[in-house]
PLY file of the C-alpha trace (Angstrom):
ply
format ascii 1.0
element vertex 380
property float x
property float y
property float z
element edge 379
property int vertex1
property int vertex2
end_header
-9.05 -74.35 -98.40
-5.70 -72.86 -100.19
-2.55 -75.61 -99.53
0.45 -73.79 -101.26
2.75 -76.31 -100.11
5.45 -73.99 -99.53
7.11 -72.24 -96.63
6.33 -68.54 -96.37
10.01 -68.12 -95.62
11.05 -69.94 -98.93
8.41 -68.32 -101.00
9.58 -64.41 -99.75
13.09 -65.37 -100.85
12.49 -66.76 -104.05
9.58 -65.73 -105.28
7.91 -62.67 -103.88
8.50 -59.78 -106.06
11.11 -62.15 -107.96
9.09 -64.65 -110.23
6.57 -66.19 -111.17
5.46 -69.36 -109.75
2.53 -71.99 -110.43
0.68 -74.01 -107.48
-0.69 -77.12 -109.07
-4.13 -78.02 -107.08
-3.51 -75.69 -104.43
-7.76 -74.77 -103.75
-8.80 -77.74 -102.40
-12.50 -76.54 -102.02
-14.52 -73.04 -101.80
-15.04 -73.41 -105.13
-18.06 -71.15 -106.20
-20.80 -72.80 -108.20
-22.62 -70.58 -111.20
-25.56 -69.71 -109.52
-23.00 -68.44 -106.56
-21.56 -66.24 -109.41
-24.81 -64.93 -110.83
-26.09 -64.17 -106.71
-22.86 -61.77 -106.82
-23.06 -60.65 -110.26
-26.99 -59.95 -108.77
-25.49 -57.87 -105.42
-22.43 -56.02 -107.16
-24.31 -55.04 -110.48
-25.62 -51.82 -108.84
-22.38 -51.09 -107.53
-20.40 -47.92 -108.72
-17.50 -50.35 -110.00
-20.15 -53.80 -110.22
-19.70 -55.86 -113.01
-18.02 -54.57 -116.95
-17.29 -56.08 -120.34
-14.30 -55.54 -121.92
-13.17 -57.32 -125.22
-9.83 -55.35 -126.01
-10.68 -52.68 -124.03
-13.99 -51.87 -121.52
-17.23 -51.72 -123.40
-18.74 -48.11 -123.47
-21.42 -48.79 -120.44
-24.65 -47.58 -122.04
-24.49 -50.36 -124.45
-25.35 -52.85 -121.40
-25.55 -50.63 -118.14
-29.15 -48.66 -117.72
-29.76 -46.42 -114.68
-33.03 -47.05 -113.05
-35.06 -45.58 -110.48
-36.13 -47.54 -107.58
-37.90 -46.25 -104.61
-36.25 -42.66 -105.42
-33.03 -43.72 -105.59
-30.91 -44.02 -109.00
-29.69 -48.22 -109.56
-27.44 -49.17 -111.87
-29.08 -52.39 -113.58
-27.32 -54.92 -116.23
-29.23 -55.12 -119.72
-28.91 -59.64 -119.39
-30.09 -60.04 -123.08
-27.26 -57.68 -124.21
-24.46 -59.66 -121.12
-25.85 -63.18 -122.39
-24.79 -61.85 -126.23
-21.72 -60.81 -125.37
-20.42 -63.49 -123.03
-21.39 -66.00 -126.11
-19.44 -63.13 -128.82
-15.87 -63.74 -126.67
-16.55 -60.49 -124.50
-15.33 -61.11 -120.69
-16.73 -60.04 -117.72
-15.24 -58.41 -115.70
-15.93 -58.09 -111.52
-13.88 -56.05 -109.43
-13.98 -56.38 -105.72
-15.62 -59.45 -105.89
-14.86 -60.56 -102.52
-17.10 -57.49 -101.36
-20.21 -59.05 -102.74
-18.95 -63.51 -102.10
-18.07 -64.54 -98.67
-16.52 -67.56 -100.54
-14.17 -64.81 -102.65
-13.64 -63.20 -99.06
-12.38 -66.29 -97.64
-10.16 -66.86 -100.37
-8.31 -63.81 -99.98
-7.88 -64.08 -96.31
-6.00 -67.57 -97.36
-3.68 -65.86 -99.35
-3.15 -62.65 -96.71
-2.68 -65.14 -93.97
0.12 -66.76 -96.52
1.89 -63.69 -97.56
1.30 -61.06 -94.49
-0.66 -58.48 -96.80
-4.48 -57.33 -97.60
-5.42 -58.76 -100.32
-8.41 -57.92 -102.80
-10.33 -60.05 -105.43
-11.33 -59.42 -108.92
-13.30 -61.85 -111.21
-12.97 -62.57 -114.73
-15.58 -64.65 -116.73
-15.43 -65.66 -120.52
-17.28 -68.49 -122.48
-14.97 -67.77 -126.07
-11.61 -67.89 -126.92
-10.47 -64.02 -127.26
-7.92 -62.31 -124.46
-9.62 -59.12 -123.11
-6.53 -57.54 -122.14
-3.29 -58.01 -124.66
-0.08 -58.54 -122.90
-0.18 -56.06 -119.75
2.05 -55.80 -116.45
0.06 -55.39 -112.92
1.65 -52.76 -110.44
0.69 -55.00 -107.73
1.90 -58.87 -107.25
-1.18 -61.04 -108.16
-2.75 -64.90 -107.31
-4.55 -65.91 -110.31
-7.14 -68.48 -108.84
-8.52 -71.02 -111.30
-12.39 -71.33 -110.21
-13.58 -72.71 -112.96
-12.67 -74.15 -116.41
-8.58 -73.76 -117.99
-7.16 -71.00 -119.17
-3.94 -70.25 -121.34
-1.27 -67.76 -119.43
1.52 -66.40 -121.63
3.94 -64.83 -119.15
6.97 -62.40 -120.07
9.70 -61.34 -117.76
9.66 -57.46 -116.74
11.08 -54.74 -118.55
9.91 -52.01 -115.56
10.35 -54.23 -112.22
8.12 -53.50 -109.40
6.05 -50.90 -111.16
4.34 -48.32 -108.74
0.56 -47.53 -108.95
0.80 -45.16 -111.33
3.12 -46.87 -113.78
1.13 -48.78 -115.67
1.56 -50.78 -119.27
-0.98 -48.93 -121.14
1.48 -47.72 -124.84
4.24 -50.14 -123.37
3.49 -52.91 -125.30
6.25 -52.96 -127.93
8.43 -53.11 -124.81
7.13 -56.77 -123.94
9.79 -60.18 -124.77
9.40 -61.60 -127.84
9.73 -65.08 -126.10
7.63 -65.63 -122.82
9.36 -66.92 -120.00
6.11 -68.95 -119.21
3.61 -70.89 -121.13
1.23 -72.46 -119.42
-2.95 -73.61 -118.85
-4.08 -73.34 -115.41
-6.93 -76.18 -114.29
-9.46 -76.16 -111.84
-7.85 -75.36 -108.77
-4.52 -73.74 -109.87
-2.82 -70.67 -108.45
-0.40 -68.90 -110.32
1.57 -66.30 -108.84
2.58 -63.41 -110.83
5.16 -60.69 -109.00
4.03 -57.20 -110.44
5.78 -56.04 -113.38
5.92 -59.06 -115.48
4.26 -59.08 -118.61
1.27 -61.22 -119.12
-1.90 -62.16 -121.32
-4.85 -64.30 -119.94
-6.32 -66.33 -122.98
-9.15 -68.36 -122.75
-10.04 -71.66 -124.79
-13.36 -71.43 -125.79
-15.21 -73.22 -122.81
-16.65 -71.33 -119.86
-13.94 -70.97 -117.33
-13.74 -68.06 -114.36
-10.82 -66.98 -112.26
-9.87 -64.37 -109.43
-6.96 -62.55 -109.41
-6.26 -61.81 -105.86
-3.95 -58.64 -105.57
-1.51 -58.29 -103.09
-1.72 -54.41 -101.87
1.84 -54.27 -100.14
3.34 -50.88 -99.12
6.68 -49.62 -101.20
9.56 -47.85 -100.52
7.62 -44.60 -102.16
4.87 -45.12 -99.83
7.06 -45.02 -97.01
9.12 -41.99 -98.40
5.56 -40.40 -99.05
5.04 -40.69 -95.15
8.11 -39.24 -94.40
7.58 -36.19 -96.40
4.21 -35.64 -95.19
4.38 -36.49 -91.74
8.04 -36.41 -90.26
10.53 -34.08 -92.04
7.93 -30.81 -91.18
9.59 -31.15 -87.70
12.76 -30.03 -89.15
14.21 -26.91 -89.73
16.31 -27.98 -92.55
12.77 -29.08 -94.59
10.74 -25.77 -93.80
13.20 -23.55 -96.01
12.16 -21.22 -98.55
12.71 -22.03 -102.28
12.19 -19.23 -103.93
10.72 -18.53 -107.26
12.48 -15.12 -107.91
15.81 -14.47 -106.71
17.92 -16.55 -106.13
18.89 -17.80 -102.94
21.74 -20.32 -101.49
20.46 -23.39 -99.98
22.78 -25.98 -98.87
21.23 -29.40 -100.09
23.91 -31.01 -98.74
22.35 -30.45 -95.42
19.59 -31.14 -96.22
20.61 -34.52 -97.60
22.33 -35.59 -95.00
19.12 -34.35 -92.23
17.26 -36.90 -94.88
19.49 -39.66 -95.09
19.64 -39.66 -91.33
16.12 -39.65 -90.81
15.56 -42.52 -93.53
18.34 -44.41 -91.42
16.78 -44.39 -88.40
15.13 -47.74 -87.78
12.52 -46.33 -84.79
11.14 -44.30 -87.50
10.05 -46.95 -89.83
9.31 -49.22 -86.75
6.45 -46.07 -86.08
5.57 -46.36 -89.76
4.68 -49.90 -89.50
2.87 -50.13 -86.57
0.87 -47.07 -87.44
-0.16 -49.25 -89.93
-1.15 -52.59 -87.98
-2.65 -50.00 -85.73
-4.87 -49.02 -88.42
-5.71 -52.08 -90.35
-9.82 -53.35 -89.98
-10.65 -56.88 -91.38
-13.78 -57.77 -92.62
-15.67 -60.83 -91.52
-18.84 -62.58 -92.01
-21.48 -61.96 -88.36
-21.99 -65.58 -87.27
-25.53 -64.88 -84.98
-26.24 -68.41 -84.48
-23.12 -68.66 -82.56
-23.32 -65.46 -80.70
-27.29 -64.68 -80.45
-27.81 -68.39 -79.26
-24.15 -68.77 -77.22
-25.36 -70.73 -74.25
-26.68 -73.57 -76.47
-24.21 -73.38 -79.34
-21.52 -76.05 -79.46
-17.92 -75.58 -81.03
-17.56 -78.49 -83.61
-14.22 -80.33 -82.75
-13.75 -80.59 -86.05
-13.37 -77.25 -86.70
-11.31 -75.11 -88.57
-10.95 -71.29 -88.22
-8.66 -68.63 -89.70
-6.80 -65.57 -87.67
-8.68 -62.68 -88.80
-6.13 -60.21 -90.27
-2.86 -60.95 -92.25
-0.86 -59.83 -89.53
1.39 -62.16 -88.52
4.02 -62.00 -85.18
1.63 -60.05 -83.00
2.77 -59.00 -79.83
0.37 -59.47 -76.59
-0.16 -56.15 -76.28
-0.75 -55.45 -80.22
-4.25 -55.26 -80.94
-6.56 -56.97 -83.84
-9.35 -55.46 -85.89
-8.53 -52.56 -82.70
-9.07 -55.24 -79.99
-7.09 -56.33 -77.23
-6.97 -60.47 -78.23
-8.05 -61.81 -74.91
-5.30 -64.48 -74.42
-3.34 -64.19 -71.12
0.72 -65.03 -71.00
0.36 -68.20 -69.33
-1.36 -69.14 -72.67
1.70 -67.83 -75.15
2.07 -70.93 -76.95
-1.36 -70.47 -77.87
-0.98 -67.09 -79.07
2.06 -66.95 -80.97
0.56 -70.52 -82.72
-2.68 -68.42 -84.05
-0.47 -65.65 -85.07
2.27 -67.80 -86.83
-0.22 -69.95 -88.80
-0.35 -69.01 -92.52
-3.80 -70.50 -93.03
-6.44 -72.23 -91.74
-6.14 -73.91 -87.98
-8.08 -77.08 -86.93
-9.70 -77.28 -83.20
-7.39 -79.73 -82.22
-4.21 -77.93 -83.12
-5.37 -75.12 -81.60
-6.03 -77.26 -77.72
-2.94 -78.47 -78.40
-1.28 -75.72 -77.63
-3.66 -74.95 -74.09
-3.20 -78.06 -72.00
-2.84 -75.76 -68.98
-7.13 -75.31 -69.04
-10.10 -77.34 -69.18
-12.31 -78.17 -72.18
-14.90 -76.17 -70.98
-12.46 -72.96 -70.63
-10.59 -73.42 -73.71
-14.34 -73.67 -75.58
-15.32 -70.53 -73.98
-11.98 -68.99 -75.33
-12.34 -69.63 -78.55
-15.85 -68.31 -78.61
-14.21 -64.88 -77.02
-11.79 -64.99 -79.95
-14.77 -65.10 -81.87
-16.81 -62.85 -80.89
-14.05 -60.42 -80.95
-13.04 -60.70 -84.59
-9.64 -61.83 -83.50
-10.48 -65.56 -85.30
-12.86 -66.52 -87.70
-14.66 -69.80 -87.94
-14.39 -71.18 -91.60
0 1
1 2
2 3
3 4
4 5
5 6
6 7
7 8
8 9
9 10
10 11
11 12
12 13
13 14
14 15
15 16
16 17
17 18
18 19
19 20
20 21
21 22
22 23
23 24
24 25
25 26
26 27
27 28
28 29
29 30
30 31
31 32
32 33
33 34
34 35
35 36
36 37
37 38
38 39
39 40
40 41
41 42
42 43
43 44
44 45
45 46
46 47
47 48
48 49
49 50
50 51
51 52
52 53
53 54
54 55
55 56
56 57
57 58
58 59
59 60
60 61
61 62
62 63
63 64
64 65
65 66
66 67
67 68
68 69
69 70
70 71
71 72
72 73
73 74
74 75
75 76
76 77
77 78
78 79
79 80
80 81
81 82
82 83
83 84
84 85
85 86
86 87
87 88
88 89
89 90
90 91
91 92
92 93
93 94
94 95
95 96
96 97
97 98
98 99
99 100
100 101
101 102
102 103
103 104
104 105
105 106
106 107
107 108
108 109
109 110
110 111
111 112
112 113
113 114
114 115
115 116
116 117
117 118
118 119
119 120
120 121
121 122
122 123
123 124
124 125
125 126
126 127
127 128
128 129
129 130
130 131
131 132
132 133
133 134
134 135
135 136
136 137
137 138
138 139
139 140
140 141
141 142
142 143
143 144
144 145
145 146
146 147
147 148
148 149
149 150
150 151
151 152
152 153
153 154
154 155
155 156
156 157
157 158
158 159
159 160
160 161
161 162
162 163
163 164
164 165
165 166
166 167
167 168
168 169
169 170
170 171
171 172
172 173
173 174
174 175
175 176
176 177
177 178
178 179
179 180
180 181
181 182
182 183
183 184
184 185
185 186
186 187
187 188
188 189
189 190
190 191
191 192
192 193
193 194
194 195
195 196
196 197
197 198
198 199
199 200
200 201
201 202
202 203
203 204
204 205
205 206
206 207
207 208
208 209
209 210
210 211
211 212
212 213
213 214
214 215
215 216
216 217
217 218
218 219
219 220
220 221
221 222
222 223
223 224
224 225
225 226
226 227
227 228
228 229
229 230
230 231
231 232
232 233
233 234
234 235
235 236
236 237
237 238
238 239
239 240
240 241
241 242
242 243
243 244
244 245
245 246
246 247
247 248
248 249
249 250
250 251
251 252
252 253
253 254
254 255
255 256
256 257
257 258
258 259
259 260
260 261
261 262
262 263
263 264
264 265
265 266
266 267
267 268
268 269
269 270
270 271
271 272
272 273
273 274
274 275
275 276
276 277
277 278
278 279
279 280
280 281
281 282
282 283
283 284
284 285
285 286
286 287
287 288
288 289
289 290
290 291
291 292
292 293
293 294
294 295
295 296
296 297
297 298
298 299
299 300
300 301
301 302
302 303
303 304
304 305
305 306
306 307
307 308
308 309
309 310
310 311
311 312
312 313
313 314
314 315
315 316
316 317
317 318
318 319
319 320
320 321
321 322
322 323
323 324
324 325
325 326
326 327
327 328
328 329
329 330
330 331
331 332
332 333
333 334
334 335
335 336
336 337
337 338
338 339
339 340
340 341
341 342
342 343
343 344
344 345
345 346
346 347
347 348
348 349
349 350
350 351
351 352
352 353
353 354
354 355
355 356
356 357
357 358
358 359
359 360
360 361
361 362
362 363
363 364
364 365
365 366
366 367
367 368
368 369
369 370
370 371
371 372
372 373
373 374
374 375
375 376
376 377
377 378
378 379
């Protein structure tokens, strides 16, 4: 599906969060076909955030957007005279959380979470003209832009805010941007460029139809983590619960109470909680496969397979659980196991026996139908 090419451990040092990068042919299929766009434009238009134009900023919605009533319930309906007039006048459209509504967006991300460890989301972008949408913006999360269809012109401009948090965003920055870009380049069919958050950037299109993704990386920050320790840790301190008071004035010794902090922000166990609370918590989607599972005694694993580990977690431990189940591999299998949780994409049948000479066929099949069925693998 997605061949980067690249080590993960020689992408995190030299590009993650660093610079940009550009993967020449890296989809090698999944490609989504213009009727497969207009069935998602056709699920996600009555969404709250479906489908928008922008063309240097988002239309105002009641120029294309009517609410409708249908069977007593209010549905949020594209005008497609008005859509078809603006896609042809250089507007783009604009999809967020496209891989909620296209299994094939869906799988796409899960490539690139299984490549860089994090959930990953997908938003669409569709133009027929020649006009950028957006002007030169930063993103305040690190983005794969994923050439679907068509070529498109990227104009990219080293940071002048690196690793911008959520709320720091471009918008009245713009005068801040490089003159000169540090990157100039059309992405093909098949593309992926990575962009690190905080680096300047303009999408431009050349006046053919062309459609990408831009799959966001949501990573947790040092803020985050500092968030969780002020909401959920430093409250068991006495040094934290003090008074400030608004009136009169009272002594407090912050150097104490720097030092309780640094000590607490020092202590690895803490973070080590933070993390797995958050492993603990994560849920991956996936697509029901009822032929495989309504009809299991007659259903037959393809040897040439491929499947995917369902989550972006990588390095699980055997008592760590997926999607909150236990992943029913036993020790004796642990090549198995830490294969399926070292891969960073998909996994073929064979690789995966491979590493389970120890049991039959016919136990190994049944295996990988319990992964299944589990949500701990997904068959691609």
């Amino acid at each position: 599906m997605i061949e980067l090419n690249m080590k993960v451990s020689h992408f995190v040092e030299n590009y993650f969060d660093k610079r940009p990068i550009l993967f020449r042919g890296a989809l090698r299929n999944n490609f989504l076909s213009w009727e497969e766009v207009s069935e998602a434009i056709y699920i996600g238009e009555s969404m709250t955030q479906g489908p928008r134009l922008n063309k240097g900023g988002f239309l105002d919605e009641s120029k294309y957007i009517v609410n409708c009533g249908e069977l007593g319930q209010v549905r949020r309906r594209l005008e497609k005279g008005i859509l078809y007039d603006e896609l042809r006048n250089g507007t783009t459209l604009v999809f967020n959380r496209m891989e909620l509504t296209s299994y094939k967006v869906r799988l796409i991300c899960k490539s690139i979470s299984r490549f860089v460890g994090e959930h990953t989301v997908a938003n669409g972008y569709i133009a027929f003209g020649e006009e950028e949408s957006f002007g030169k913006h930063w993103d305040t999360h690190s983005v794969f832009a994923v050439q679907m269809m068509g070529r498109k012109r990227w104009l990219v401009y080293e940071p002048t805010h690196a690793l911008p948090l959520k709320h720091q965003r471009s918008t009245g920055k713009q005068s801040e941007c490089p003159a000169e870009p540090y990157m100039d380049v059309t992405i093909e069919t098949g593309d992926i460029l990575y962009l690190p958050r905080g680096w300047w950037h303009t999408a431009i299109p050349l006046n053919e139809e062309t459609f990408h993704l831009a799959v966001g990386v949501h990573e947790s920050t040092i803020s985050d983590y500092i968030k969780y320790l002020a909401n959920e840790i430093i409250g068991d301190f006495d040094a934290f619960r003090q008074t400030i008071p608004l009136g009169e004035r009272r002594d407090i010794d912050l150097r104490l109470v720097a030092n309780e902090l640094a000590r607490i922000v020092e202590d690895r166990n803490v973070l080590i909680n933070y993390n797995d609370r958050r492993r603990r918590n994560f849920r991956e989607a996936s697509r029901p496969n009822l032929q495989l599972h309504a009809f299991r005694s007659k259903f037959q694993l393809d040897k040439e397979a491929k499947f995917l580990a369902n989550t972006p977690l990588r390095g699980l431990a055997f008592d760590e659980r997926i999607n909150g189940q236990s992943v029913p591999i036993g020790r004796n299998l642990g090549r198995l196991h830490n294969f399926i949780f070292a891969s960073t994409g998909a996994v073929s049948y064979k690789e995966l026996r491979d590493c389970a000479c120890e049991i039959t066929g016919e136990e190994f099949d049944s295996l990988i139908l319990k992964l299944l069925e589990v949500d701990v693998l997904e068959l691609i």
